[in-house]
N, C-alpha and C positions, 0 to 999 in steps of 0.2 A: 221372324218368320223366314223359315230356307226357301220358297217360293220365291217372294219377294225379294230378299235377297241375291237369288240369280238374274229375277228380273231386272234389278236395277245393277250387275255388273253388265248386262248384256247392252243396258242401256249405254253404260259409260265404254263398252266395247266399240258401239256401232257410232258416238261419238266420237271419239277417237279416230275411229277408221274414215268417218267424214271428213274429219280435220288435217287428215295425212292427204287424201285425195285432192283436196281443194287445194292444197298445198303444192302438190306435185301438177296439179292441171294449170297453176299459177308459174310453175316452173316450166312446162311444157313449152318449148316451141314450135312443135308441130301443129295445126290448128282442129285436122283430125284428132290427134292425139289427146288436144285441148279437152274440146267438146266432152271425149270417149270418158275422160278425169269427170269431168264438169256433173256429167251425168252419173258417174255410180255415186261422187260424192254427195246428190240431190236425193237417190235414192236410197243410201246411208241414212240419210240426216232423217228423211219420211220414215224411214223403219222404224230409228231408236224415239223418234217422236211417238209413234204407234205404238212401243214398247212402252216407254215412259206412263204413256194414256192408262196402259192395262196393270203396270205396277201402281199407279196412285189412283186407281179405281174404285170407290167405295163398294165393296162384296153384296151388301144391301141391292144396288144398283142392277147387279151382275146376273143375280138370282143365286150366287153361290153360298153357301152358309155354312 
């Protein structure tokens, strides 16, 4: 399914982008800076979570058919 499909690059997109974050706020030495990392990587990670949920969603569930 091409849906699903996008969904779950999107998934391993906003993965990814969490994993460069947390990386880089791991690098950080400014503690502002830290934080600033700390945070979009949290909400990276909560999106593709979100995302994930909707790609492996049973359609039944959804009402979609």
């Amino acid at each position: 399914m091409i849906v699903g499909d996008e969904h779950r690059g999107r998934v391993r997109e906003l993965q990814a982008r969490a994993r460069e974050l947390e990386e880089a706020a791991e690098r950080a030495t400014d503690p502002e800076q830290r934080q600033r990392l700390t945070d979009k990587a949290r909400r990276a990670k909560e999106q593709s979570e979100q995302a994930n949920r909707m790609t492996t969603q049973d359609p039944k569930n959804t009402g979609l058919r």
